[in-house]
C-alpha positions in Angstrom: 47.6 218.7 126.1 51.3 219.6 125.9 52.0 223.8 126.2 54.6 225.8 124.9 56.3 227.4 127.5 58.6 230.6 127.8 61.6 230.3 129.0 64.6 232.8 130.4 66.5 232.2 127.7 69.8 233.0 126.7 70.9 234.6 123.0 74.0 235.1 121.5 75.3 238.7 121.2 75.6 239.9 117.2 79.5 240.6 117.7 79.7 237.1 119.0 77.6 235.0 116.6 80.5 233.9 113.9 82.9 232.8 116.7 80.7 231.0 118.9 77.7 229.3 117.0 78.2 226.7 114.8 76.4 224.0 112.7 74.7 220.6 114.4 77.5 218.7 115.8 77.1 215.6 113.4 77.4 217.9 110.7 81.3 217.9 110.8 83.4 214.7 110.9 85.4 214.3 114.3 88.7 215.7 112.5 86.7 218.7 111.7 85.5 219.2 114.9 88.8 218.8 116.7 90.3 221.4 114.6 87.6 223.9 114.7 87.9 223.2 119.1 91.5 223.6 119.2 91.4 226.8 117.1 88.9 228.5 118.9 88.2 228.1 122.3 84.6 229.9 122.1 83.2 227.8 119.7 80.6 225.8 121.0 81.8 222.5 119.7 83.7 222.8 122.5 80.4 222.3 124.8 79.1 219.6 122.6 82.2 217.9 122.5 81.5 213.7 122.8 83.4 210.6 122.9 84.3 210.4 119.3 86.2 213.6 120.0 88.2 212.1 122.1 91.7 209.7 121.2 91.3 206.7 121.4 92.9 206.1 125.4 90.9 209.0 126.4 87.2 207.4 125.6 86.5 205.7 128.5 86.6 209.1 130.8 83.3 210.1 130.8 83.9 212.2 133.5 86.6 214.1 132.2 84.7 214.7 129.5 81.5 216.5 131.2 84.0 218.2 133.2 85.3 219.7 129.9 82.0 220.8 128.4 81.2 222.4 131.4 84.1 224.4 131.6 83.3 225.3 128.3 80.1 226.5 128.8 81.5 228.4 131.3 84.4 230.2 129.6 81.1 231.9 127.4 79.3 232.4 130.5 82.6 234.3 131.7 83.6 236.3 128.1 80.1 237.3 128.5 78.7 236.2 125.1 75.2 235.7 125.4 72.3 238.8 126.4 69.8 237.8 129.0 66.5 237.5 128.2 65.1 237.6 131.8 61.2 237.8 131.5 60.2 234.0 130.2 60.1 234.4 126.3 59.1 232.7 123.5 61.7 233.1 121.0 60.8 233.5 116.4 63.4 231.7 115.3 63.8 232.2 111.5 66.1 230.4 109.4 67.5 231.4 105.2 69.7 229.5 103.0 69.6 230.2 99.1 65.8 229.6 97.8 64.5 228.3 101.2 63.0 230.0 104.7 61.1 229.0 107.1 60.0 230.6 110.8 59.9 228.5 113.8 58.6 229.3 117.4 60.8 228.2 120.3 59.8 227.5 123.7 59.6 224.5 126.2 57.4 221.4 125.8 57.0 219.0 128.4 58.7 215.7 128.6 56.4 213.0 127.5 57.0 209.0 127.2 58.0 207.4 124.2 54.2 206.9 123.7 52.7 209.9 124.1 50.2 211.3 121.3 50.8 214.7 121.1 54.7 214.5 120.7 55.1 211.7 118.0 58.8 210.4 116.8 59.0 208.2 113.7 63.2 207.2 114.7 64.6 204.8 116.2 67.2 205.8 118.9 71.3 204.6 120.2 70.5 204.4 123.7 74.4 204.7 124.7 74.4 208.1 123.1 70.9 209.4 124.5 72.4 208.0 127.8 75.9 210.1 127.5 73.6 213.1 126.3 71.5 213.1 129.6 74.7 212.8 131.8 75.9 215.8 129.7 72.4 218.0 130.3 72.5 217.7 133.9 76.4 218.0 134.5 76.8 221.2 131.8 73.6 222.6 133.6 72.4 223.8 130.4 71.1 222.5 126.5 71.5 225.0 123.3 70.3 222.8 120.5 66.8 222.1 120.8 64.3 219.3 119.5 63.3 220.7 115.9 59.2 219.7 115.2 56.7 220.3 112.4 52.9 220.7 112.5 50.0 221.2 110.2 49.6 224.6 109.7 46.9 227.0 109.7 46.1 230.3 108.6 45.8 232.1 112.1 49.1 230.7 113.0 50.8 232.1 109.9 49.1 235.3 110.4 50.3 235.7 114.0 53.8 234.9 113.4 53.9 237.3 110.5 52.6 240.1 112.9 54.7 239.2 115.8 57.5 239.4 112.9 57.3 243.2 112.2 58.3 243.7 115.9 62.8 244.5 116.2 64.4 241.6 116.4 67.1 240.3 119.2 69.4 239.0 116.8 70.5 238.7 113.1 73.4 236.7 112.3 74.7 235.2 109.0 77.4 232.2 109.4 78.1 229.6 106.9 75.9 230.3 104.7 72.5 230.2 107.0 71.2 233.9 108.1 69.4 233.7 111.2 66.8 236.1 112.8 65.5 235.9 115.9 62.5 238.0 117.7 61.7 237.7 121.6 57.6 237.5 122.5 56.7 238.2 125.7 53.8 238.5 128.5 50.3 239.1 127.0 51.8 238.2 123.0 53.4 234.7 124.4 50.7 233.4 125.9 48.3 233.9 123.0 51.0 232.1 120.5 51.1 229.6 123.0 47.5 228.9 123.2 47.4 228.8 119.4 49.3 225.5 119.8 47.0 223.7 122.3 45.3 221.6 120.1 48.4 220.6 117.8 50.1 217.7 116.9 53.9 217.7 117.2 56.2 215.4 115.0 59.8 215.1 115.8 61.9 216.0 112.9 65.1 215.9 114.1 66.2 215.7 118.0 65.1 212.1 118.6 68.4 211.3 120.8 67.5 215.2 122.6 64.2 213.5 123.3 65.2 210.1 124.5 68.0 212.5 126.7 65.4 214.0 128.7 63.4 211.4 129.4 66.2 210.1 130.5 67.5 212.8 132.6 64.1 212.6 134.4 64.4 209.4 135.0 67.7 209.2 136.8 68.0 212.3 139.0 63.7 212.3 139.6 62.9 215.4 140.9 66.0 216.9 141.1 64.3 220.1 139.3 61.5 221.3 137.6 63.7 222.5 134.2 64.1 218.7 134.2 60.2 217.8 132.9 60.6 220.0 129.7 63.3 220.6 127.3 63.5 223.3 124.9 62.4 222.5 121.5 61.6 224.9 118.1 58.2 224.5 116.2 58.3 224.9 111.8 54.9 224.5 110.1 54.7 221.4 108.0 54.5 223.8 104.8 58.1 225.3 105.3 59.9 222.0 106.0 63.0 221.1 103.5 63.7 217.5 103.6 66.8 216.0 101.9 67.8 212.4 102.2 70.2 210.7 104.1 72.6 208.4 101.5 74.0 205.4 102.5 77.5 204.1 101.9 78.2 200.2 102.3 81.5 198.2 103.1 80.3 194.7 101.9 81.8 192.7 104.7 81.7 189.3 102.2 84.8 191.4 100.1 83.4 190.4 97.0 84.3 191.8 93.6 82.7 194.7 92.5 81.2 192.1 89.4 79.8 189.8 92.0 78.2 192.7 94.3 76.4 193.7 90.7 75.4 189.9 90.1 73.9 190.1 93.7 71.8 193.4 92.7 70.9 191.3 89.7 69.0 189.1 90.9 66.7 191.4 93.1 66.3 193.8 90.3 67.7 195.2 86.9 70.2 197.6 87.1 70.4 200.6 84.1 74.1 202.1 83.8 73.9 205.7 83.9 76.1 208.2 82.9 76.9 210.2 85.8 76.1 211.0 89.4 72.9 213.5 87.7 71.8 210.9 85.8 71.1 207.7 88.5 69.4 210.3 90.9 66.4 208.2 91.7 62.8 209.2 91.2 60.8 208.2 94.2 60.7 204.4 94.0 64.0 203.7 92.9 67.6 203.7 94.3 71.0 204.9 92.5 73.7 202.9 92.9 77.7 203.5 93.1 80.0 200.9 92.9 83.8 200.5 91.0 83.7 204.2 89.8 79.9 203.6 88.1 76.7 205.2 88.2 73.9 202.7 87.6 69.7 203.2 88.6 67.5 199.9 89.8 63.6 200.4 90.7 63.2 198.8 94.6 61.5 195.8 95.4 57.6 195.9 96.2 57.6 196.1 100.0 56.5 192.7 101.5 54.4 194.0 104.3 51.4 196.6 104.7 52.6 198.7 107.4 52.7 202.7 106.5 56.4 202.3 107.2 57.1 199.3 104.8 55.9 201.4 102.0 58.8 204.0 102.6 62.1 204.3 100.0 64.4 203.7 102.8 63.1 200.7 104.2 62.2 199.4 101.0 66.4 199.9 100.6 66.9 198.4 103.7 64.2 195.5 104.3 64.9 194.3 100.5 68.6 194.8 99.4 70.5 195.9 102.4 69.5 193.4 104.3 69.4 190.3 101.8 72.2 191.2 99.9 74.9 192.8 102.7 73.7 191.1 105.9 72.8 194.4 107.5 69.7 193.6 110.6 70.5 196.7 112.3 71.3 199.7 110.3 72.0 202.0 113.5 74.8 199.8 115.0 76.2 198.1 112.1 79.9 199.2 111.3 79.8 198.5 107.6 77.4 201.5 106.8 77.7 204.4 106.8 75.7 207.9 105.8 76.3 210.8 104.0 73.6 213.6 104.1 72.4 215.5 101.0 74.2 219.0 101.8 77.7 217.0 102.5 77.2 216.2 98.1 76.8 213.2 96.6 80.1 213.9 94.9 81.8 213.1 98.8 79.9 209.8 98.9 81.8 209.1 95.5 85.1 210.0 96.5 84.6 208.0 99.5 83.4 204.9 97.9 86.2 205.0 95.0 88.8 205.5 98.1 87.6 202.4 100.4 86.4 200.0 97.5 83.1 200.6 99.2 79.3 201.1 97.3 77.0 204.0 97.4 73.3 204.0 97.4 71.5 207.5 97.0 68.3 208.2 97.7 64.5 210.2 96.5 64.3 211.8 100.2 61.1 211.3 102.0 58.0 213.3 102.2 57.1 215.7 105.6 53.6 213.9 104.5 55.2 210.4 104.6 56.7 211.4 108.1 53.8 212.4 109.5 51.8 209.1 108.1 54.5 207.1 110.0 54.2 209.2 112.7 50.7 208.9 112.9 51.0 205.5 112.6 53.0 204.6 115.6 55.8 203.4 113.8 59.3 203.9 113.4 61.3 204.9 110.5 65.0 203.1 109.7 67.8 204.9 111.0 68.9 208.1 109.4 65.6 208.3 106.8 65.7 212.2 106.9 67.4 215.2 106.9 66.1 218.7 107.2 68.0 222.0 106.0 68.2 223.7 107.5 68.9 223.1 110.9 68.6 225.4 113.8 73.1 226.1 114.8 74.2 225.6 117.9 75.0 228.1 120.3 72.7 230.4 119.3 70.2 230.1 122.2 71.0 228.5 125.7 68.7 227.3 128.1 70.6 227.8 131.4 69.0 225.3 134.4 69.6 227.0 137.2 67.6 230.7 135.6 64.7 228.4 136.0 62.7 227.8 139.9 63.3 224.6 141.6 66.3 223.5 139.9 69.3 221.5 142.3 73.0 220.3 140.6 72.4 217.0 142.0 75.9 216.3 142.4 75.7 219.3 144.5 73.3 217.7 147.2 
């Protein structure tokens, strides 16, 4: 069975929280993330920096680009930003936004195949990105974001974190909106957390690249160092999860009139105009629908097979209208969609549609129940079927290699 491992971890000093951490690096657009970089040389965008970042004639240079994260991990190394934990820890990681919390344990789980039954996925994956991403673990030496991952909770679980809880904590930090707390456990008090997590089941919730990255990383530099079979990943009982949907935007690549896209709809199901943006907000089972500055609501199509998966919202969405209707087969690579999480407001997906001519489709979000079915299931979910809020920042933690036994650079052998 997988164990949760301490770790000598890194955490960001209090007076250095605001200008170093930040949120997940797909939660800005490339624009944002340039101008955030460029302003401030400590943010840790700066580490997590990735093609798109890049102009257009600079894309190509994958090398260049390592070469500047690692300089930017570096430069916080240097300014001195983080305090040392140096006795392996496991870390509380808790997490507020307006109406919501919810307490995570951090700490290192193995890496395990794409089978394995302890550590289930439900996404799909890019494998160019979790490619680039492994290249960038094992050139920058270090990973700060870790795999997020839900569990059924139980009552002596809650009950332990709640004591460990009382303890002082390492670090309290508010930034954009998200306060954070976090609580180092150590010797005698780690290892009994840790062993209350033998027998669980893990579901990825959100890190499925991080994952595919490791395994990845493994792969091509072997043995190269131990730090290299596990990767550091943040555990949130099933009962505190927040799960928002993903909504889709769609350039219909036929560049048909708004009135022919709606006859097209038509024909799969009814449509209901709606007044407004609050009013087509879909119950579970149906889809809202944007196009030419109009809200409208349609109930989705009875999925055609039995699978746990084909029963889902999104790939009713996808397997029955997306598919049929804008020629879409593979949602992750396909240029002519596009997604727009919950928190970034369904008002941006209008603005966007009404400036491109393009159509909007929001979402009911799926269940952490539905998830874990899938999950359980052996499936895979559509691309881009959940988001969950919120989401551990980066920068906040590091996981530096070489603080761990056995690990080689191996561009250094």
């Amino acid at each position: 069975m997988a164990t949760l491992v301490p770790f000598p971890g890194l955490v960001v000093k209090s007076e250095w929280a605001d200008r170093v951490t930040t949120g997940p690096y797909d939660a800005y657009t490339p624009e944002q993330r340039t101008r955030i970089s460029e302003k401030n040389p400590y943010s840790f965008l700066n580490v997590t920096k990735s093609r798109e970042d890049l102009p257009e004639e600079s894309r190509n240079d994958i090398e260049a680009l390592l070469i500047s994260c690692s300089d930017a991990m570096q430069r916080l190394y240097n300014a001195n930003v983080y305090n040392s934990h140096d006795e392996p820890s496991l870390f509380l990681y808790r997490l507020e936004i307006e109406g919501h919390s919810q307490t995570g344990v951090m700490g290192l789980l193995p890496v395990t195949n794409d089978d394995d039954q302890q550590i289930l996925r439900h996404e799909l994956f890019r494998p160019n990105r979790a490619e680039l991403m492994a290249h960038h673990l094992v050139k920058v030496g270090a990973s700060s974001s870790p795999v997020s991952l839900t569990y059924r909770s139980d009552k002596i679980l809650e009950e332990e974190i709640s004591r460990l809880c009382i303890e002082e904590p390492v670090l309290v930090s508010e930034n954009e909106g998200v306060l954070q707390t976090v609580w180092a456990v150590t010797g005698i008090n780690a290892e009994k957390l840790s062993s209350l997590f033998e027998q669980k089941t893990f579901y990825v919730t959100d890190g499925h690249h991080r994952l595919a990255a490791a395994s990845e990383a493994l792969e091509f530099f072997g043995d190269a160092g131990g730090p290299l079979r596990h990767i550091q990943g943040v555990l949130f009982p099933d009962s505190e999860m927040l799960v928002l949907p993903f909504h889709r935007q769609i350039q219909d690549r036929k560049n048909r009139t708004p009135e022919k896209v709606l006859e097209a709809l038509e024909i799969i199901e009814p449509l209901t105009r709606q007044r407004d943006a609050l009013r087509a907000r879909p119950k579970a089972g149906q889809v809202g629908v944007y196009i030419n500055c109009a809200w409208y609501t349609m109930n989705l199509p009875l999925a055609s097979n039995n699978r746990v998966v084909d029963q889902l919202d999104v790939s009713r969405l996808q397997d029955c209208i997306l598919k049929p209707v804008f020629d879409i087969e593979d949602p992750g690579n396909d240029p002519v969609i596009s997604y727009v999480p919950e928190p970034v407001g369904v008002t941006a997906l209008e603005s966007q549609c009404d400036a491109t001519g393009s159509i909007g489709f929001i979402l009911h979000p799926t269940s952490i129940d539905e998830l874990m079915a899938v999950a359980d299931a052996g499936e895979r979910m559509p691309p881009k079927s959940s988001y969950f809020e919120p989401k551990p920042r980066s920068g906040v933690f590091v996981r530096c290699l070489n603080r761990e036994a056995g690990w080689r650079d191996p561009d250094s052998q």
